[in-house]
N, C-alpha and C positions, 0 to 999 in steps of 0.2 A: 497410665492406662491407655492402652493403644482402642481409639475409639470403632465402633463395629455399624455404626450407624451413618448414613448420607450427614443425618441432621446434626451429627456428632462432632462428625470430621469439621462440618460447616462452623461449628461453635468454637473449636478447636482454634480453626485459625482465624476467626475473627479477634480469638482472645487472645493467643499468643503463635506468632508466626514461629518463632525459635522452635515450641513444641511440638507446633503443627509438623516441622521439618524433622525433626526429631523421629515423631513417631511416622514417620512414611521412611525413613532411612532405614527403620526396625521390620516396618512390611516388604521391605526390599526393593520401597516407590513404586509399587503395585496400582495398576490404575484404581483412583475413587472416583465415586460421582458427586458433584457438585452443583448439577444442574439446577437451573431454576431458581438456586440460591440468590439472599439481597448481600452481595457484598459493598453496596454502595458506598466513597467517602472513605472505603478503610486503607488502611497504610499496610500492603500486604509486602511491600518492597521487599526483596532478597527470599519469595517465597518460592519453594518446590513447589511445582506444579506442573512436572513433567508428567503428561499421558492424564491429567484428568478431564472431565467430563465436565463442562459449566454449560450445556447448551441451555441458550436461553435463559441467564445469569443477569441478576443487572448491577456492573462494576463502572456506573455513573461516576465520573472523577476518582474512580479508584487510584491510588497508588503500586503500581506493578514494575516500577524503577527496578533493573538487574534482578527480575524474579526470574525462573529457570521454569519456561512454557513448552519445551520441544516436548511434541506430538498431542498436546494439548487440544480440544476440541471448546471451541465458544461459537460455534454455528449460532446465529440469531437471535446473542444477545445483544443489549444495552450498553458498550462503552464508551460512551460522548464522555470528552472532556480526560478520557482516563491516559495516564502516563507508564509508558511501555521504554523510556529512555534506557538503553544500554541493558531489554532483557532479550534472552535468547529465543528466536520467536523460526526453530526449524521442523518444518513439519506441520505445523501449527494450521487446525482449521476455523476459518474466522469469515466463511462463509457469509453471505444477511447478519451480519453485525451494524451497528450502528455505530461506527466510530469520529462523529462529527467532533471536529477540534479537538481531535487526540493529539499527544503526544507522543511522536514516534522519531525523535531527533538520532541520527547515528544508531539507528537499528537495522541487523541485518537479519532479511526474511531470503530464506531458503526454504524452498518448495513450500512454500506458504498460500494457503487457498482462502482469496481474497472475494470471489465472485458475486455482485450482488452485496456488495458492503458500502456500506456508505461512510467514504473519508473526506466529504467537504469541509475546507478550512482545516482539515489535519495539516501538520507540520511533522514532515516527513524529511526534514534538510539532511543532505549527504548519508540518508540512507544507503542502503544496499539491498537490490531486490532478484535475486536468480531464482529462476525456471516458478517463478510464481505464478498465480491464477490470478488474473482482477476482470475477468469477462463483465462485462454488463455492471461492473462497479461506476460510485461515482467519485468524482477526483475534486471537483469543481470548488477554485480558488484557493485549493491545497496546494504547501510549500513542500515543492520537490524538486528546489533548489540541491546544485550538486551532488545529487543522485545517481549512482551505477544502478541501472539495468541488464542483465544477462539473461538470454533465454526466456523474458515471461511474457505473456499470452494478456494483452488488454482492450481485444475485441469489442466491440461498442462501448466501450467506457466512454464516460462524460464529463470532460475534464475541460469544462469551460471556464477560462482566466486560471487556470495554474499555473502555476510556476515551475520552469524547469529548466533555468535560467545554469548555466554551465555545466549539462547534466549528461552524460554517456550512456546510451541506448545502441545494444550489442546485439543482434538478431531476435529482436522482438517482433511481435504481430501485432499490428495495429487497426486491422481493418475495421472499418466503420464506425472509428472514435472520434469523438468530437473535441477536439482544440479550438474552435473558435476564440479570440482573445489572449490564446495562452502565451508565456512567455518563455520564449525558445533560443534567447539570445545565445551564443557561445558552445549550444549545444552541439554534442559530436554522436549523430546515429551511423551505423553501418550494420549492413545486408538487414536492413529492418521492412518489412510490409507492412506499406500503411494505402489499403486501397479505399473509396468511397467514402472518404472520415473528409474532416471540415479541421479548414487551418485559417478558414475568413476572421482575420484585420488579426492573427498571431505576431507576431516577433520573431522572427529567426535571422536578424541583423550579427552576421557571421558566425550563423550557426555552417556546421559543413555534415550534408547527408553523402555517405558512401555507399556504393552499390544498394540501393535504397529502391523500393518501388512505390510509387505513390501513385499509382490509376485511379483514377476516376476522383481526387483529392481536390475538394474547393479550397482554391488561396486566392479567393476572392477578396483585396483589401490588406492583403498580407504584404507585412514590410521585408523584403529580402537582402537588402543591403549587406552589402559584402558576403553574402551568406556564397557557398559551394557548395553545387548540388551535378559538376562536372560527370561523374561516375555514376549517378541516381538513372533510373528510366521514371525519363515525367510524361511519358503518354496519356493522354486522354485526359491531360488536368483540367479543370474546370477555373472559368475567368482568370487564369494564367496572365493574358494581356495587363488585364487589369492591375493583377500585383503585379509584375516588372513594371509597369509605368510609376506605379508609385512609388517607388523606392528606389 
């Protein structure tokens, strides 16, 4: 029986994903609403969930391992601790989410709108991130270890002591983010803007920025070591002296 209710659908797949999939393959994956729903704790792994509605869901350590979320909406829920390992996350809006110490290992987000989310201490390793949104998100002490970046927009984010430790940043915007502490060893940015953002006491010990802009950019305390930053315009950097002396 194909369920006809928000609260139905919700029962549905709490109790069996198989069917849950089942019956949305019979509506032709028609968007549901799930919102507000407690999926917390459940093992939704290898669930359709392409185009529904969870705004405001709380999937606290949920299981979402290779579930299928493209054009899925969870605007300002609850996912701390939940694992999104190897699922399809394009389109996807995840706007004021709370995703503290998720799992997001080798996940690729395409046009993923991240803004105002919170991924401190997520584990984000060798993701993939194109033309994403994370404006005003927080990043802080998040593994974003060997990471591709292409095209996304991370305008005052606040990613103090991340990790970003051999990670490729391909014309992204950076303005006004905060790196303080983060580690940036081996990183390779090109044509990236990062103006007025904070890189005080980071890591970028042969990291190589190309045609990069960094105005107004405090590397106050910052270790540059071996780093190349030949092709970058470093006008108007802030305590600049400071970091080349120490490094």
């Amino acid at each position: 029986m194909i369920p006809t209710t928000p609260s139905a659908w919700v029962a549905l797949l709490r109790g069996d994903v198989d069917e849950f999939n089942e019956a949305r393959a019979t509506t032709g994956s028609d968007p549901c609403d799930l919102s507000g729903s407690d999926l917390a704790g459940c093992d939704l792994s290898g669930s359709n969930l392409s185009h529904c509605y969870l705004v405001g869901a709380d999937l606290t350590s949920t299981d979402l391992h290779a579930a299928n979320l493209v054009g899925a909406t969870f605007a300002g829920s609850t996912m701390d601790e939940v694992v999104l390992s190897g699922a399809l996350l394009e389109d996807v809006i995840l706007s004021r989410c709370s995703l503290v110490s998720a799992r997001l290992d080798n996940v690729t987000f395409t046009r993923t709108k991240l803004q105002s989310a919170n991924l401190a201490d997520a584990s984000l390793a060798a993701a993939r991130l194109d033309y994403c949104e994370l404006g005003d998100a927080r990043l802080d002490g998040a593994d974003l270890s060997s990471t591709h970046h292409h095209g996304s927009n991370l305008i005052d984010v606040s990613a103090r002591g991340v990790d970003l430790r051999d990670s490729v940043l391909d014309e992204c915007t950076l303005s006004g983010a905060n790196l303080a502490e983060a580690r940036l060893d081996r990183s390779i940015w090109t044509s990236c803007a990062f103006s007025t953002g904070s890189l005080r006491h980071a890591s970028l010990r042969h990291a190589r920025l190309d045609g990069c802009r960094l105005d107004g950019v405090d590397v106050e305390g910052a270790d540059l070591t071996g780093a190349s930053l030949t092709t970058s315009s470093l006008a108007h950097l802030v305590n600049a002296t400071d970091a080349w002396s120490a490094s």
